[in-house]
N, CA and C atoms as an extended XYZ file, in Angstrom:
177
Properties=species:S:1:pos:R:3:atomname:S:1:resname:S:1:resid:I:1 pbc="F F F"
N       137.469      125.016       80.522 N   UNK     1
C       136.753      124.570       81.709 CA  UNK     1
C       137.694      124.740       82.903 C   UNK     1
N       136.930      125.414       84.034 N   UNK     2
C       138.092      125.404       85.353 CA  UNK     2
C       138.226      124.209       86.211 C   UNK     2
N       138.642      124.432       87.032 N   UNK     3
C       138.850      123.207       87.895 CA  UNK     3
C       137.576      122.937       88.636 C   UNK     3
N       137.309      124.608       88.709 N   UNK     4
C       135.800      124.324       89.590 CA  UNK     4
C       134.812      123.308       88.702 C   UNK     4
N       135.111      123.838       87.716 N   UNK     5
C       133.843      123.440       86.738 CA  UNK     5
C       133.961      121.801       86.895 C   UNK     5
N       135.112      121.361       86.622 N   UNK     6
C       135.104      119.942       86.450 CA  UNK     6
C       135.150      119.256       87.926 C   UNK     6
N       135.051      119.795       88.905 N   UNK     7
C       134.912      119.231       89.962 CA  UNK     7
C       133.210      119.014       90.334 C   UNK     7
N       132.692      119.990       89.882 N   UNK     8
C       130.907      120.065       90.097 CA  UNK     8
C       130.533      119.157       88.931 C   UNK     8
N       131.654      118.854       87.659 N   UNK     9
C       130.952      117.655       87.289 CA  UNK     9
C       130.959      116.585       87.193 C   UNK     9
N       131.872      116.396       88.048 N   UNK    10
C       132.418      115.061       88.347 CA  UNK    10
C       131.066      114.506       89.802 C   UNK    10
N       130.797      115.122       90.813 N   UNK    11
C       130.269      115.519       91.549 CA  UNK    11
C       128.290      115.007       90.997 C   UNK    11
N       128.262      115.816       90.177 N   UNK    12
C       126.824      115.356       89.522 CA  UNK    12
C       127.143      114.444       89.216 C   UNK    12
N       128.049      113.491       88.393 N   UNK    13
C       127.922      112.441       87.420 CA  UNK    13
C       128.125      111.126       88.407 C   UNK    13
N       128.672      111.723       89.527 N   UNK    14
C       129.010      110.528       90.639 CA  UNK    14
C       126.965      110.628       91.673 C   UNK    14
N       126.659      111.691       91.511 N   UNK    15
C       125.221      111.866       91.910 CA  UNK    15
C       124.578      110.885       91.023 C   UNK    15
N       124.270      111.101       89.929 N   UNK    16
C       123.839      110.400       89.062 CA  UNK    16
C       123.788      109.318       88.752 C   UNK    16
N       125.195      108.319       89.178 N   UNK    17
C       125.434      106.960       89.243 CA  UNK    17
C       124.912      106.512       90.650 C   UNK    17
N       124.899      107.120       91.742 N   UNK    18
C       124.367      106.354       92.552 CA  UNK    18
C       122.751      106.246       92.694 C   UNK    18
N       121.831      107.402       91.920 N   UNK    19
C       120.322      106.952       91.914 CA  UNK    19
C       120.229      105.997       91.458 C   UNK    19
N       121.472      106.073       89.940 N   UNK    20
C       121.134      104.769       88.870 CA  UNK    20
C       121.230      103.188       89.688 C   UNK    20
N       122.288      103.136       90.946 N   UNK    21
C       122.657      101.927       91.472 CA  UNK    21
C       121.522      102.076       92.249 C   UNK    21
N       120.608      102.660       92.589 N   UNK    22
C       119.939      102.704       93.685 CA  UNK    22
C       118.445      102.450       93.165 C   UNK    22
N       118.479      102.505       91.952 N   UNK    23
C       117.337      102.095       91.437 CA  UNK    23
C       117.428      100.683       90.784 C   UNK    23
N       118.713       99.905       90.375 N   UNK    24
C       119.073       98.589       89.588 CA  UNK    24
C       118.347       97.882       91.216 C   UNK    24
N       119.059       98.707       92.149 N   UNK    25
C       119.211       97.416       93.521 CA  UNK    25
C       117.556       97.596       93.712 C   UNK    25
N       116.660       98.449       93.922 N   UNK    26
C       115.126       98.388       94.079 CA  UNK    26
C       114.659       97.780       92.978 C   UNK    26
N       114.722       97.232       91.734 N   UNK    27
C       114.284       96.693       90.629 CA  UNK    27
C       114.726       95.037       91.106 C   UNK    27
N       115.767       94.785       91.663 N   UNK    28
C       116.280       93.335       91.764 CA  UNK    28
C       115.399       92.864       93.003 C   UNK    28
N       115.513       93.898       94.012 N   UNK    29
C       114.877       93.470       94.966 CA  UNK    29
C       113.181       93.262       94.739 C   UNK    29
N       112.308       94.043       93.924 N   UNK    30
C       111.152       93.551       93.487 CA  UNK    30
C       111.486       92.135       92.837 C   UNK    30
N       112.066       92.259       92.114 N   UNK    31
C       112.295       90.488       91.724 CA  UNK    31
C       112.116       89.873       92.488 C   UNK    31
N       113.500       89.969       93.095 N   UNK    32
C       113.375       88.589       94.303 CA  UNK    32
C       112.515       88.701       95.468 C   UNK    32
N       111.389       89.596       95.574 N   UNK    33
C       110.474       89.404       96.164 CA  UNK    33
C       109.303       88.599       96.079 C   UNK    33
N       109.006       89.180       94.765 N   UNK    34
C       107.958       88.316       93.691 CA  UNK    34
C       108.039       87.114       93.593 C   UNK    34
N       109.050       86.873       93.414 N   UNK    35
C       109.697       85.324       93.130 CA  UNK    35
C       109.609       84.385       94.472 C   UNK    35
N       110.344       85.077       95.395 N   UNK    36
C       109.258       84.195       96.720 CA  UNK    36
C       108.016       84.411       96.923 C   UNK    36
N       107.463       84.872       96.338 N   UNK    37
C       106.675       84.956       97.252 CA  UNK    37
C       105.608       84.022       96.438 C   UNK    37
N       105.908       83.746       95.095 N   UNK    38
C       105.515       82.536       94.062 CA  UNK    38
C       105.744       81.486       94.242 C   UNK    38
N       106.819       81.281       94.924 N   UNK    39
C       107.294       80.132       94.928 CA  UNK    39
C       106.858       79.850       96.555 C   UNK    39
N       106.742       80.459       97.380 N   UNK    40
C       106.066       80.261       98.671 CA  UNK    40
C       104.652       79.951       98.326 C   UNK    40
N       104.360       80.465       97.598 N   UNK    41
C       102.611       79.930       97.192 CA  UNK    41
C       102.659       78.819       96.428 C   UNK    41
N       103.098       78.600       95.686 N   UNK    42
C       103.300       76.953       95.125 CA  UNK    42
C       104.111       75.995       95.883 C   UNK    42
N       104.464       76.103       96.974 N   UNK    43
C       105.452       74.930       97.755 CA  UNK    43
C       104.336       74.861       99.236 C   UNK    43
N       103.489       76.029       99.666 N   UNK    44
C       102.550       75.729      100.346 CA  UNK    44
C       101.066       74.820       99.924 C   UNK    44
N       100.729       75.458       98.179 N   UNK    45
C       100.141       74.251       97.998 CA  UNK    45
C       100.505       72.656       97.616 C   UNK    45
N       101.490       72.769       97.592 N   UNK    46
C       102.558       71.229       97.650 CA  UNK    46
C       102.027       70.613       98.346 C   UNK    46
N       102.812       71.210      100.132 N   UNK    47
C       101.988       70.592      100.834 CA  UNK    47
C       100.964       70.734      102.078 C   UNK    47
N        99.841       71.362      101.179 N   UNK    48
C        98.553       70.840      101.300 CA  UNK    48
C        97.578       69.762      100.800 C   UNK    48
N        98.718       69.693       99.554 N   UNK    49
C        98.281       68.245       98.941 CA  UNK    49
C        98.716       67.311       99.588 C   UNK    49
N        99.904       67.590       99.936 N   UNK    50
C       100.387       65.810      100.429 CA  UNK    50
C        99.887       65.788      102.170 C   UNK    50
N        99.373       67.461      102.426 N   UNK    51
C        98.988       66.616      103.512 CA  UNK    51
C        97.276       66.193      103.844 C   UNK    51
N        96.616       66.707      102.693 N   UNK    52
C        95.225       66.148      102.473 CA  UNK    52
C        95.247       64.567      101.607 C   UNK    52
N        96.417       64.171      101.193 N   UNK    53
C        96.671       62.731      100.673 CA  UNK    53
C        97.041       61.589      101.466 C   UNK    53
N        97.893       62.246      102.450 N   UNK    54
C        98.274       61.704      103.938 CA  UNK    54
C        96.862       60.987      104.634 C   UNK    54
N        95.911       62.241      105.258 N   UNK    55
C        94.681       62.416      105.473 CA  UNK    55
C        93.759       60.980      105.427 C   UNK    55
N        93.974       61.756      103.811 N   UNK    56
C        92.448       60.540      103.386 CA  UNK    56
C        93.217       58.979      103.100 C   UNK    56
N        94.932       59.014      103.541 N   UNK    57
C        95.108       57.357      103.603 CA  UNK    57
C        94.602       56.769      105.215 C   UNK    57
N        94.823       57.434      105.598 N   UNK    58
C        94.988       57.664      107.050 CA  UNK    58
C        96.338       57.458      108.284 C   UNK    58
N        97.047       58.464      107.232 N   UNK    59
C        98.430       58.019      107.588 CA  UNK    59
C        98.527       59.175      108.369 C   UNK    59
């Protein structure tokens, strides 16, 4: 193998690792999107309860 050779594959394999990082970081970030955005929907109906409980005390 020449030098060339191992320089073009060093080159791809460093190509290759960064789609791979570039796809871990778009997979995490769907996570933690999802995840708020669940948890924003269950902490808004929180409080809508406490503030339709508020409400009907008449507090």
């Amino acid at each position: 193998m020449t030098q060339q050779d191992h320089d073009a594959q060093q080159r791809r394999t460093r190509g290759a690792t960064a789609v791979e990082y570039a796809l871990i970081i778009a997979l995490i970030a769907g996570v933690i999107i999802s995840a708020v955005g669940a948890l924003g929907s269950k902490t808004e109906g929180l409080y809508d309860q406490t503030n339709t409980e508020m409400v009907d005390q008449g507090l």
